[in-house]
N, C-alpha and C positions, 0 to 999 in steps of 0.2 A: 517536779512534783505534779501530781495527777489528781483532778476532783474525780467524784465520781462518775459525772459523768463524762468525760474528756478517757478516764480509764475503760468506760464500758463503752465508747467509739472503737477505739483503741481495739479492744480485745473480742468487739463484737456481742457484747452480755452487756443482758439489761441489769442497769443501775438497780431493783429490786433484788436479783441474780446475786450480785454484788454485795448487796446489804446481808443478803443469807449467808453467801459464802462467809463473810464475816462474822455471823454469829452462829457459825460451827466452826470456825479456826482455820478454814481454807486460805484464808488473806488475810491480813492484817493491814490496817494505814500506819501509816505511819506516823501521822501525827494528829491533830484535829484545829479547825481555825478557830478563833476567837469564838466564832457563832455556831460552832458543833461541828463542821463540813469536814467528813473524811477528807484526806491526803494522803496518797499512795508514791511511793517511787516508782520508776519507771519497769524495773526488774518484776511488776507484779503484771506486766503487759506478758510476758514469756508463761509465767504461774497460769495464770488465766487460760494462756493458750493449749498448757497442758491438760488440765483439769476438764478443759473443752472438750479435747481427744480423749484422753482418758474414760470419760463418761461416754464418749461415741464408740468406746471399743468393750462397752458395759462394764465400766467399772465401776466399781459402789463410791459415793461419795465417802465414807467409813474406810476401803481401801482407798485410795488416792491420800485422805487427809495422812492414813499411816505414813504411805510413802514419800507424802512430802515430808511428815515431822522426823521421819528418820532424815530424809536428804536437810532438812534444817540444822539437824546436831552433829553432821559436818559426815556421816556414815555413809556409806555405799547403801542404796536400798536395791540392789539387783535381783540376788538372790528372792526376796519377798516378789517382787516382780515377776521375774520367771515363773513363779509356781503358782502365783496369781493371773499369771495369763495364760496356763498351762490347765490353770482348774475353769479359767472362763472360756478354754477353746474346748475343752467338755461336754461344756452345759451347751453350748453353740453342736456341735455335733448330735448330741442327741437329738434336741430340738428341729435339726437337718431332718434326723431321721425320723422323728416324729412327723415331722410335715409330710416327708417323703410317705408315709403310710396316709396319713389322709388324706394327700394327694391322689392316689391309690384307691382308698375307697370313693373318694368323691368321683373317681371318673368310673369309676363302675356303679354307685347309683343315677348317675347320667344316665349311661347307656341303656340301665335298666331303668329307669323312667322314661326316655325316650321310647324306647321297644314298648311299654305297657301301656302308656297313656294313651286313648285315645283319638284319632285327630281331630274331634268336635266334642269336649266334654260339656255337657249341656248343664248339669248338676253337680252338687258334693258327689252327687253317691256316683256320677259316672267320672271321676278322678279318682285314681289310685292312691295318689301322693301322700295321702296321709299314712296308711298303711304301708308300703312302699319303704317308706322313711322309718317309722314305728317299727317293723318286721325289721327292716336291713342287719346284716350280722357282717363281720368281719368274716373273708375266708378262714378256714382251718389252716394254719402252717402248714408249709410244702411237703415237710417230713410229715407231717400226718397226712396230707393228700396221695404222696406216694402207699403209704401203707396202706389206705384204705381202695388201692388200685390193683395190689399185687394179689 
């Protein structure tokens, strides 16, 4: 049997951690002492360590609690899984692609601040950067830059 904090050595989660995952259903003690002190079995060292991973692969605390309460009433939770990590690898890909474009614009208004800016800006008004920035537009998609070629 595990206090709380001897469980949160254990599993690396602070005792606070602990106290929440419990009062959303993440964990359970097992029993409580005389003077209130959660007590855990040892089986919630494993729990813990999932829930840890789980969360670093962004999973919502709301999915993980499903998947454990289904793996608690003795069911396979795979299926839920799969297409919970199939909708989280997704959201993770757009956001790729999302970065990848501002990645993209960010280094083209580099170049074009580097190119503009002065190399002794004395005042506001001899720095571009405001405008620069304020002005900057996204290129036209490729299909429209080609059209607008032919």
């Amino acid at each position: 049997m595990l206090t709380i904090g001897r469980l949160g050595t254990l599993a690396d989660i602070e005792p606070k951690t602990l106290r929440y995952y419990d009062r959303v259903g993440l964990v359970r003690p097992r029993t409580r002492t005389a003077a209130g002190y959660r007590v855990y079995g040892e089986e919630v060292v494993e729990r813990l360590r999932f829930i840890r991973r789980a969360k670093a692969l962004a999973m919502s605390l709301a999915d993980i609690r499903r998947i454990l309460a289904v793996r608690d009433e003795g069911a396979a939770p795979c299926r839920h899984v799969v297409t919970l990590v199939g909708q989280n690898l997704a959201k993770v890909e757009a956001q790729i692609s999302q970065l990848q474009r501002l990645r993209d614009d960010l280094r083209r208004l580099h170049r074009l601040l580097k190119d503009e800016i002065p190399p002794e800006p004395r005042s506001a008004l001899d720095c571009p950067c405001f405008a620069l920035i304020k002005d900057f537009q996204k290129p036209p998609p490729a299909r429209a830059r080609r059209r607008r070629h032919r």
